[in-house]
C-alpha positions as CSV (number, residue, x, y, z in Angstrom):
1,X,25.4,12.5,8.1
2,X,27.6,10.2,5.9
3,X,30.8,13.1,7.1
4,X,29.5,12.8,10.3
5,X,30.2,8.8,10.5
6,X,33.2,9.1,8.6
7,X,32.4,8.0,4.8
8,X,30.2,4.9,6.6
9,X,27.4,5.6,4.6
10,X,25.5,2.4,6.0
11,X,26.0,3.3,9.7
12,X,22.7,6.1,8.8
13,X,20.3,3.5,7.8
14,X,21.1,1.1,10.8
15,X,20.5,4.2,13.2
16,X,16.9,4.6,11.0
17,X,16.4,1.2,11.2
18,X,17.3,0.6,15.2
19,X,15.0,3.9,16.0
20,X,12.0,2.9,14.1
21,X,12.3,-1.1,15.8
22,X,12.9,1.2,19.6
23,X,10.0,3.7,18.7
24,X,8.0,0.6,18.1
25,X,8.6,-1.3,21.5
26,X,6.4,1.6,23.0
27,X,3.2,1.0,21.7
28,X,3.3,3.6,19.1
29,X,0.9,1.4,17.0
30,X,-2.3,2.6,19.3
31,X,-1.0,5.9,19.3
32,X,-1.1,6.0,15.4
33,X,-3.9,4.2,14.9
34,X,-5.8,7.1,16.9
35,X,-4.0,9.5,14.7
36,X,-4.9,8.0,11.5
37,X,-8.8,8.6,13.0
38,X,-8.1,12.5,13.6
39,X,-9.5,15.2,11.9
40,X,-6.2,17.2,11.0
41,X,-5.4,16.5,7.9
42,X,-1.7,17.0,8.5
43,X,-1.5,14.2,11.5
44,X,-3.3,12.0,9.4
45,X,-0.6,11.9,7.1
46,X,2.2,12.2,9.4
47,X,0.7,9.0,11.0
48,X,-0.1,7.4,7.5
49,X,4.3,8.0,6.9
50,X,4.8,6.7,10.3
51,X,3.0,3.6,9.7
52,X,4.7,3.1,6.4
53,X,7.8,3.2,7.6
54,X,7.3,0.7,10.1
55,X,5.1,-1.9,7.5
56,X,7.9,-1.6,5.2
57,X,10.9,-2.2,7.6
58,X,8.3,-5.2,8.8
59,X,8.0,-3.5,12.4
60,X,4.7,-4.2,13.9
61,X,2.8,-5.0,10.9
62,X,0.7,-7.7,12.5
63,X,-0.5,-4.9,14.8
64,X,-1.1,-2.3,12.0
65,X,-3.4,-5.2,10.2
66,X,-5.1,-5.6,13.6
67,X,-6.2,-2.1,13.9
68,X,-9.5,-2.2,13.8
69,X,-11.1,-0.8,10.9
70,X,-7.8,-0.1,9.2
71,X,-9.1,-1.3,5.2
72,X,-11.9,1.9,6.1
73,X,-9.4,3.9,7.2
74,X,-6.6,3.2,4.3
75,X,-9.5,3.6,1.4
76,X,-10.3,6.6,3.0
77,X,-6.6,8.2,2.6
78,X,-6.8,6.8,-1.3
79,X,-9.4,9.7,-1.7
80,X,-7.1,12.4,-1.0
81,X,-6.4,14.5,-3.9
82,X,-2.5,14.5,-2.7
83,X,-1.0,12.4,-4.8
84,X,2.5,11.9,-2.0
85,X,-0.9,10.5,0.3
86,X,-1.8,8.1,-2.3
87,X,1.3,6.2,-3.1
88,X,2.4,6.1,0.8
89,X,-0.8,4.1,1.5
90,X,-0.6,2.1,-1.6
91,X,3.3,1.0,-0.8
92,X,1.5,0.7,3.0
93,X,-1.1,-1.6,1.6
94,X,1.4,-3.8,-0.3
95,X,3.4,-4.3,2.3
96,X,0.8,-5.5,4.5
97,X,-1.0,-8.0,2.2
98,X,2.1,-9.5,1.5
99,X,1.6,-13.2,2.0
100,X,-1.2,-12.6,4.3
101,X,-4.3,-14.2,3.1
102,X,-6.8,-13.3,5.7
103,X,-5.8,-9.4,5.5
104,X,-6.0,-10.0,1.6
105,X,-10.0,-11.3,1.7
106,X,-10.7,-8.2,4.0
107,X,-9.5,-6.1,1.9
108,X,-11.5,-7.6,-1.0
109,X,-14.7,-7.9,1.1
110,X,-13.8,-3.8,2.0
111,X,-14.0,-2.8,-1.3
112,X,-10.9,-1.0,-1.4
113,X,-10.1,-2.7,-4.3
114,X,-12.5,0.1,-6.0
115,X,-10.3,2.9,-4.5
116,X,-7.6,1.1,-5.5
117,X,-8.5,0.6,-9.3
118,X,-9.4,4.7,-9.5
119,X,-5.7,5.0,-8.3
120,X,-5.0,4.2,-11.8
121,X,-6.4,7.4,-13.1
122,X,-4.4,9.9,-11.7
123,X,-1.0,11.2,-13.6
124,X,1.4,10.0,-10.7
125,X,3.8,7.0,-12.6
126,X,4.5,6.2,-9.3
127,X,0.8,5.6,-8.3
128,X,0.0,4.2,-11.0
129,X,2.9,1.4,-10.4
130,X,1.8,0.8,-6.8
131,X,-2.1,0.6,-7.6
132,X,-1.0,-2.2,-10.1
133,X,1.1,-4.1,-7.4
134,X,-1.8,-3.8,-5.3
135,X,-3.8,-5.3,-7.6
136,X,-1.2,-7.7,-8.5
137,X,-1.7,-8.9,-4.7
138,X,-5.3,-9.0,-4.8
139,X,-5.9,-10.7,-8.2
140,X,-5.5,-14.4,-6.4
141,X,-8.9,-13.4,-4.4
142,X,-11.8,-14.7,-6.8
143,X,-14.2,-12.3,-5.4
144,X,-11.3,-9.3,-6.1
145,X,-12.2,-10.5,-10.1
146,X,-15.8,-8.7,-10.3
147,X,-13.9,-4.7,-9.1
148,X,-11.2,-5.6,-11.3
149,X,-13.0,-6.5,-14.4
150,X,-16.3,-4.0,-14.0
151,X,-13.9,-1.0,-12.8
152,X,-13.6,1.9,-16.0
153,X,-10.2,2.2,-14.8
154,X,-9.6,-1.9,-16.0
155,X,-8.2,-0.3,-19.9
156,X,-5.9,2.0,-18.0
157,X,-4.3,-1.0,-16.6
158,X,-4.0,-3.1,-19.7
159,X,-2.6,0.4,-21.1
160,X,-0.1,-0.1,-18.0
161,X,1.7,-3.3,-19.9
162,X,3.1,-1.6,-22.6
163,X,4.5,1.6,-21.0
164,X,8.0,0.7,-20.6
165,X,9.1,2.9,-18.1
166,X,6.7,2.0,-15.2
167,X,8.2,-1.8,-15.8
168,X,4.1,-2.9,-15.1
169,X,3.9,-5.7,-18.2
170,X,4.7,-8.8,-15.9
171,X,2.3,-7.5,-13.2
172,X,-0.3,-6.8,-15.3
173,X,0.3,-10.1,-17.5
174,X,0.1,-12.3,-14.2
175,X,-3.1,-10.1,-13.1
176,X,-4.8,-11.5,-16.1
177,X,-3.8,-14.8,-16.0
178,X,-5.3,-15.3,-12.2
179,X,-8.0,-13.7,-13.5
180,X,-8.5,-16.4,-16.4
181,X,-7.1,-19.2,-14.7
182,X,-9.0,-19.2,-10.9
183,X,-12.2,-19.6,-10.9
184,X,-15.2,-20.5,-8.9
């Protein structure tokens, strides 16, 4: 592609970028949202990489938090045994709480945070990583407090802080201190 455009090897991401922000001016958010309801296994994920794509380029993500049921539907794809599955919706699910209080207390009130938290037991660095930024965006919710704490997973996460390579210290550092510090 980069030959193709002539050593521009930005021009490919703008023509991602400009196809995913056209796709989405056709309504593909009701289209997915069925899709993530399906029973194939394969167009559920398709639609799962669909949707992350457009949450993380920031394309529609008010309408992906709208779909109704969507914290259901996302815990649900946190109990595949792919692991690819599990850090798409994680990434997915960061992206979307991102400085959106109202999503955030659903998700708390969902108990995803539980599916969440078991994310932390399977042998995926990258999962691991995104479970704890997940967290990390959760931890300012006093009622997320009671899955973090009571959750067998909780000593894999302080375990997290001091594995250098998944870079999780501050994360998990700042988890405990909203933990400590907000309270009822």
């Amino acid at each position: 592609m980069a030959r193709a455009t002539f050593g521009n090897t930005n021009m490919p991401k703008f023509c991602m970028q400009s196809l995913v922000r056209l796709v989405a001016s056709f309504d593909i958010v009701d289209l997915i949202s069925v899709c993530l309801r399906a029973d194939d296994i394969e167009l559920i994920y398709w639609a799962a990489g669909l949707m992350h794509e457009f949450v993380l380029k920031d394309v529609a993500t008010d309408q992906f938090r709208a779909i109704k049921d969507i914290h259901n539907i996302l815990a649900g794809l946190l109990s595949a045994e792919e692991m690819y599955i599990s850090r798409v919706v994680l990434r997915t699910i960061k992206f979307m709480v991102y400085g959106q209080d109202a999503f955030r207390q659903n998700m708390v009130e969902s108990n995803i945070m539980k599916k969440i938290m078991q994310c932390l037991n399977l042998e995926d660095d990258d999962v691991r990583y995104w479970a704890t930024l997940c967290i990390h965006a959760v931890a300012s919710q006093v009622e997320s407090h009671k899955d973090i704490l009571s959750a067998s997973e909780f000593n894999i996460l302080l375990e997290l802080a001091v594995q250098q390579k998944l870079h999780a210290a501050p994360f998990v550092a700042d988890i405990l201190t909203l933990i400590c510090c907000i309270c009822k």
